[in-house]
C-alpha positions as CSV (number, residue, x, y, z in Angstrom):
1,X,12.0,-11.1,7.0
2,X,8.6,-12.5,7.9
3,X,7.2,-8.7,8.9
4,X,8.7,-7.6,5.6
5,X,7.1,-10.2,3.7
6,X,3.7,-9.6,5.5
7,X,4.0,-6.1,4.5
8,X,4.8,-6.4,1.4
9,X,1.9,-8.3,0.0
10,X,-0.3,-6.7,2.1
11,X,0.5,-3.9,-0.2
12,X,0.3,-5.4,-3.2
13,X,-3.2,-6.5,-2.4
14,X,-4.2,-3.2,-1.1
15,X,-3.2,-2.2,-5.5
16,X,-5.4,-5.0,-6.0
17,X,-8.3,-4.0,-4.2
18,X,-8.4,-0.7,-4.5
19,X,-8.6,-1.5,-8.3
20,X,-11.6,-3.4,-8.0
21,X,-13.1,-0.5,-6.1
22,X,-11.8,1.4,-8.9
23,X,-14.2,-1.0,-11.5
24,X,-16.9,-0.4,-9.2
25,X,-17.0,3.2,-8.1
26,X,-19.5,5.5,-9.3
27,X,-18.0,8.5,-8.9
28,X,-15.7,9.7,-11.6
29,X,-13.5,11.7,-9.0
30,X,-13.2,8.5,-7.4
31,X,-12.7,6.2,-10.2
32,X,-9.5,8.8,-11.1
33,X,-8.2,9.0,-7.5
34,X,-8.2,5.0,-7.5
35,X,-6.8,4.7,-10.7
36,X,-3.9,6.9,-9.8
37,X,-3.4,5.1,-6.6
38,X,-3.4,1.7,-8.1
39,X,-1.4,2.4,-10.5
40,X,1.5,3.9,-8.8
41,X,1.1,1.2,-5.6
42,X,2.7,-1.8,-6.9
43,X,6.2,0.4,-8.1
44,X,6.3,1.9,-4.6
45,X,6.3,-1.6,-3.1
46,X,9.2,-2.6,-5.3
47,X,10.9,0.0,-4.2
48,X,10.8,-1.3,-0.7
49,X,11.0,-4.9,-1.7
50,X,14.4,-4.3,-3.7
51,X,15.9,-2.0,-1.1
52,X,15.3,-4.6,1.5
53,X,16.6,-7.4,-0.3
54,X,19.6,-5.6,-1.6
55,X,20.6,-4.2,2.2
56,X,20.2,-7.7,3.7
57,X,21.0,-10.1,0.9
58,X,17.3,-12.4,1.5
59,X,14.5,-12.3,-0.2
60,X,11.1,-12.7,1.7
61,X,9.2,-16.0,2.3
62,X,5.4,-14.8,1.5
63,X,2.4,-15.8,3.6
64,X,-0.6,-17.6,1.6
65,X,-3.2,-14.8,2.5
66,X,-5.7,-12.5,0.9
67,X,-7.9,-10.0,2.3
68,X,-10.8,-8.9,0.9
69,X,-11.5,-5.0,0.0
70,X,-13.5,-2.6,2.1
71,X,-16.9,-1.8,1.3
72,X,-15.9,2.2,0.7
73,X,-12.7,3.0,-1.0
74,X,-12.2,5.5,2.2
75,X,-12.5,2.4,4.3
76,X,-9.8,0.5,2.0
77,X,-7.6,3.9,2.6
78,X,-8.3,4.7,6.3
79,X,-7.8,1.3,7.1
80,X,-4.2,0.9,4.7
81,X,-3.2,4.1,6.0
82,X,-3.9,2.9,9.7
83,X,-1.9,-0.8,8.7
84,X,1.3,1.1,7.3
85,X,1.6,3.2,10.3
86,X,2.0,0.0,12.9
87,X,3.3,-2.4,10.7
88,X,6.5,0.1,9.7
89,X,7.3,-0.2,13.3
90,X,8.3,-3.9,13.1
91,X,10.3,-3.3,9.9
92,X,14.0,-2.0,9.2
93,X,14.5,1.5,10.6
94,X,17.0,2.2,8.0
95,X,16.5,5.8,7.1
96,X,16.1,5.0,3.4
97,X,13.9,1.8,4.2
98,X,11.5,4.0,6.0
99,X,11.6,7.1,3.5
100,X,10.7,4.4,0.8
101,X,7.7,3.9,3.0
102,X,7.0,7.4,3.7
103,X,5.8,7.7,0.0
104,X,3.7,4.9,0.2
105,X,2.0,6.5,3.2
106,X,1.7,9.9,1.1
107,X,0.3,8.4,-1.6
108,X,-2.5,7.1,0.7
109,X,-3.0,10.1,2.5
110,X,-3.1,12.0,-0.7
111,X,-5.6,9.2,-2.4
112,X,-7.4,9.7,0.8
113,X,-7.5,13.6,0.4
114,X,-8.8,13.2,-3.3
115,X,-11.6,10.7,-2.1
116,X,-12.8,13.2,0.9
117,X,-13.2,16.4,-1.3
118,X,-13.7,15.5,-4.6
């Protein structure tokens, strides 16, 4: 459950960072499409988290790791978006696992629509 783990606070970081891009953006578009996003974030992960823990009966051993935000909030996303698409690979393949992540990876594409034509 290492990969899930990994995955899992990644996530929850990437609600903290885009938050403090949220603080910092000036851009009102922006500011909204982050708030939405990280907002929203951390109940997706649970999702997963809970789904996981309930169809294998373990709960995750979490890494002591942080990684800093992006400079751009598009950065934050492109690079999130890019993340979710090769480390959902190495998780579960359970159908409802990975539709649990599908909505985390619409949610960043859709943040990532909002921040590209505001």
């Amino acid at each position: 459950m290492n990969e899930a783990a990994e995955f899992l606070l990644t996530l929850l970081h990437a609600a903290t960072n885009t938050h403090l891009l949220h603080w910092t953006s000036k851009s009102y578009a922006q500011h909204q499409a982050l708030g939405a996003f990280y907002t929203g974030l951390p109940e997706l992960v649970d999702q997963v988290a809970e789904a996981m823990m309930g169809k294998f009966d373990a709960t995750p051993v979490f890494p002591v790791t942080y990684y800093a935000p992006a400079e751009t909030a598009k950065e934050e996303l492109e690079a999130l978006k890019d993340y979710v698409m090769q480390a959902r690979q190495k998780l579960p393949q359970d159908s409802e696992i990975q539709n649990l992540i599908d909505e985390i990876a619409q949610s960043i594409d859709q943040t990532l629509y909002l921040l590209r034509f505001p």
